[in-house]
N, C-alpha and C positions, 0 to 999 in steps of 0.2 A: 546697727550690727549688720555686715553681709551675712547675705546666702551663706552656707556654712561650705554644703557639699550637695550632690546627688547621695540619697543612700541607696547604692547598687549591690543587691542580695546576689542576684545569683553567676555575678561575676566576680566577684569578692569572697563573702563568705562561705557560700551555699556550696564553691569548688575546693575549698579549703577543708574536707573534710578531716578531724582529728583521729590520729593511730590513738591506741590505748596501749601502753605498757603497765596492761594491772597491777596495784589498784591506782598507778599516778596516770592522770591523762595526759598525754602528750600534744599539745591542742598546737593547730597553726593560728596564727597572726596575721589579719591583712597588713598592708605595709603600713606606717605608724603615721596617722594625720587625725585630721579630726573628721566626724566626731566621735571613733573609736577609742580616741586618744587623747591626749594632753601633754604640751611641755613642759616638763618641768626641770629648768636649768640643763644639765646634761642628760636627761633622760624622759621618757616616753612612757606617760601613764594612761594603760587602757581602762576602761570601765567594762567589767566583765558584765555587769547587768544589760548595757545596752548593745556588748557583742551580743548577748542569749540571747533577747529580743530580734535582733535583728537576722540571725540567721536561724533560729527557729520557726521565725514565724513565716520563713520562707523554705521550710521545710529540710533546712542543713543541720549539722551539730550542736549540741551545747555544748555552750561554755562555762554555766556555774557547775562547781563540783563540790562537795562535802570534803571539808578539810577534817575532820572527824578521822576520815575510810584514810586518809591519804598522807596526812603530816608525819608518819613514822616511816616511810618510805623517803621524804623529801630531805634535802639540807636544812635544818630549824637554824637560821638565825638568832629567832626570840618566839615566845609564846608564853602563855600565862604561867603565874607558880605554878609550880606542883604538874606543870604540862610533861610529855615526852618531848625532851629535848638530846635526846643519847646519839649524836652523831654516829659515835664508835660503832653502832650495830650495822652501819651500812657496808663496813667491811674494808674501809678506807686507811685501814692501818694507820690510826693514831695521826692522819696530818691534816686533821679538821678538829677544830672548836668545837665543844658542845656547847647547844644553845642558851641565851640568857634566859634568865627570869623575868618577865616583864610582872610589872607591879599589877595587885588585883584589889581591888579598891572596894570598899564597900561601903553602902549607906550613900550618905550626899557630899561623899571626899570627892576631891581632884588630888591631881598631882601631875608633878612635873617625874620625868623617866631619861636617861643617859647611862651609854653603856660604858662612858667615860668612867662613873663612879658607881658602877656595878659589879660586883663579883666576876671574876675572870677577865674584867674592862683591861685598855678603855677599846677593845676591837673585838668582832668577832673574824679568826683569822681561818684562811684554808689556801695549803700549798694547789694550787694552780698544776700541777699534775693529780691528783688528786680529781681538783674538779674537771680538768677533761675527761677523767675512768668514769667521773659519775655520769656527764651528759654524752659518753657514747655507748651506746648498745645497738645491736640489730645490724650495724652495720654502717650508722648514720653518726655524725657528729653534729650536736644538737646545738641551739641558741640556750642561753642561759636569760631566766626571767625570774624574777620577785613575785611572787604572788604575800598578799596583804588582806587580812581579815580586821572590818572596823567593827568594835564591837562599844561601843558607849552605850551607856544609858540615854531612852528616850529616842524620840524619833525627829526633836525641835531644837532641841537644846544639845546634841553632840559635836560641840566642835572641838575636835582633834586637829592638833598641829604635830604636823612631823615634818622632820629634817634628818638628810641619811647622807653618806659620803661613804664612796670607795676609794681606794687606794691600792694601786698596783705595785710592786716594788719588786724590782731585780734589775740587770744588767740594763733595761729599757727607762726605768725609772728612780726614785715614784712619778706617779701620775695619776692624780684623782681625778673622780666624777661627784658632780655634786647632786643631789635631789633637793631644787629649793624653789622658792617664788619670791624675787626681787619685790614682786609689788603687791606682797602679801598684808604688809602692817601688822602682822603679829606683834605680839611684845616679847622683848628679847628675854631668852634663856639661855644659858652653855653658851655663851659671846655668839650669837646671831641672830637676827630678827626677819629671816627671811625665808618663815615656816610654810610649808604646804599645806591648808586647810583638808583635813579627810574626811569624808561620811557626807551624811547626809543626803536630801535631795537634788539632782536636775534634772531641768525639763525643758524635752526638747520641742521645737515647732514644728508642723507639718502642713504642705499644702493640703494634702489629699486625709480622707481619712485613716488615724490611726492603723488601725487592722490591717492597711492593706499595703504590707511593709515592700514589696517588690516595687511597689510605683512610686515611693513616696520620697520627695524631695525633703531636707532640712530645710525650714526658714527661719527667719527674724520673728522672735516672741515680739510684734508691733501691733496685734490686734489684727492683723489681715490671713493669720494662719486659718486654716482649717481644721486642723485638731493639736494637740500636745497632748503628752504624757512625760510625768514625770519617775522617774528612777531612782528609787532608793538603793542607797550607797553601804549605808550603816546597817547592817546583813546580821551582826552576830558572829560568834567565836567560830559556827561551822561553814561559815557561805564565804566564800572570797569575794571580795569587792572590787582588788586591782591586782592589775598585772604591769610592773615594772621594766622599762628595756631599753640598753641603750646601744646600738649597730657599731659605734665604736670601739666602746668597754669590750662584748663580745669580741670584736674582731681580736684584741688585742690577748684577749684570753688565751685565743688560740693561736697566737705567735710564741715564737723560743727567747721572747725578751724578759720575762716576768716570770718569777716563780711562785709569789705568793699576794692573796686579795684578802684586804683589810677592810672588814664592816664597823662604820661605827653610826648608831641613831640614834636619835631623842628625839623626844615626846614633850607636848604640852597641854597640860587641865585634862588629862588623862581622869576619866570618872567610874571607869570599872574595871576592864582587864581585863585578861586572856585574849587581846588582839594576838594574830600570828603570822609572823615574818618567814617567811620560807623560801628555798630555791627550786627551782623544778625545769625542766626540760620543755625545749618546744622548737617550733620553725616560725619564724618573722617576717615574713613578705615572700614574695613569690621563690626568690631562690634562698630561705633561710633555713636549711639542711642540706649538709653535704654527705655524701653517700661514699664509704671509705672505698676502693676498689680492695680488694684482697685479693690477687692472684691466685690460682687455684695449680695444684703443683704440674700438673701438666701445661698449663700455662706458662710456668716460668722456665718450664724446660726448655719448651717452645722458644721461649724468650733467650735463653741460654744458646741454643743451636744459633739463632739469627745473630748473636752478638758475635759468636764463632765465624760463623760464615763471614761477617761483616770484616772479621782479623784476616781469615782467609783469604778474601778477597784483595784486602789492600795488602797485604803480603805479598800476593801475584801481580800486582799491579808494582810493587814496587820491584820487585825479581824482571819483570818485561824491561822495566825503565833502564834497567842496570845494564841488559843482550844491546 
């Protein structure tokens, strides 16, 4: 295995501090690589525990938050039975889905989960104006992210397979994105076999010791590291685990091609329940918030006079042409 990266705190994350629009945080994103991240087919899976770690411990923002305080402010996808899933309360007039039911397992069940043949399946859908009204306020139009709570039973034994797909559909489309790992070797469910393994532990290597997160290089777990630690993944129904993102899909959000985005996910050997899929707001690499200008009316009068003037002028310029 190569060298991963330099982990550089205080040019990355330690300047990226996050705005708060209470009670949802609105957190920035360094740019999507590793070891913040991961590919996964069209899209960019961060590990929020090892963002926390890392600009915490160089004295920046966190990034794990209590989805507890937070999921009835968010767009719910999915979340446990009996969870708040009431879209309709954000005020979005009826053109968003309220969220599924994700299955809550008890004792030593698994199970397999799809929204295909679940109650209000097989998508969960939201008109694309809609979710522009949800991710601008303040001024700013925001990146759109997935955050994902793993909640399995056990700290050895959770392995969670998920696979998710969007789909865009209007004048520009459709055109999906997929969340998947070609070289996963799951076994197949819902016609695919090329599930994302979630939860659990990784652990990273470092030259230098642990603690000392400003200096410390990623290397190859080969016996020649100086310290590791590893990162638990598998958090529970309140701690987010991952943040979903893909620079494309967003960009296309905010194009006039598309009016509406279709969720659909499945789960496999699901052992407990109330994981929770949600949408939330944020900024993703150095320039990932655009900041609306709104004229201010004296401004556009301003502007008004100068458009004048500009008729004016070529009016006289054309009156000279003619003497």
């Amino acid at each position: 295995m190569n060298v991963l990266r330099p982990l550089v705190i205080a040019g990355s994350l330690l300047s990226l501090s996050p705005a708060f629009a209470a009670p949802v945080p609105v957190l920035n994103f360094p740019t999507p690589g590793l070891p913040y991240s991961a590919t996964y087919g069209d899209f960019q899976s961060y590990s929020m525990p090892i963002l926390d770690w890392a600009s915490t411990s160089a004295g920046g923002p966190a990034y794990m938050f209590n989805t507890a305080n937070t999921i009835q402010d968010a767009l719910v996808i999915g979340t446990g039975a009996g969870g708040n899933q009431n879209n309709q309360d954000l005020g979005l007039n009826g053109a968003v889905q309220n969220g599924f039911d994700f299955p809550n397992l008890v004792g030593n069940n698994t199970g397999n989960y799809s929204t295909t043949t679940a109650v209000g399946g097989p998508t969960w859908n939201i008109s694309l104006t809609a979710l522009r009204d949800f991710l601008t306020f303040g001024g700013v139009q925001h990146d759109m992210v997935a955050y994902f709570n793993n909640n399995q039973q056990g700290q050895v034994s959770n392995n969670l397979w998920a696979w998710a797909q969007i789909t865009l559909v209007g004048n520009g489309g459709p055109q999906t994105f997929t969340l998947n790992n070609v070289g996963s070797g799951s076994p197949v469910a819902f016609g695919h076999g090329d599930y994302v393994l979630s939860g659990g532990p990784v652990t990273l290597c470092y030259n230098v010791a642990f603690a000392n997160a400003t200096a410390a290089n990623i290397v190859a777990c080969d016996g020649n590291e100086v310290d590791s630690h590893t990162f638990e993944h598998n958090l529970g129904q309140n701690d987010v685990s991952y943040a979903i993102f893909s620079e494309l899909l967003n960009d296309l959000i905010w194009s006039n091609n598309f009016t509406e985005m279709q969720v659909r996910v499945d789960f496999q050997e699901l052992n407990n329940g109330f994981e929770n899929l949600f949408i939330g707001a944020a900024c993703v690499g150095r320039d990932g918030c655009t900041t609306i200008q709104v004229p201010e009316p004296g401004s556009i009068a301003l502007l008004g006079l100068g458009l004048l003037g500009l008729a004016l002028g070529r009016r006289g310029y054309k009156a000279s042409r003619s003497h």
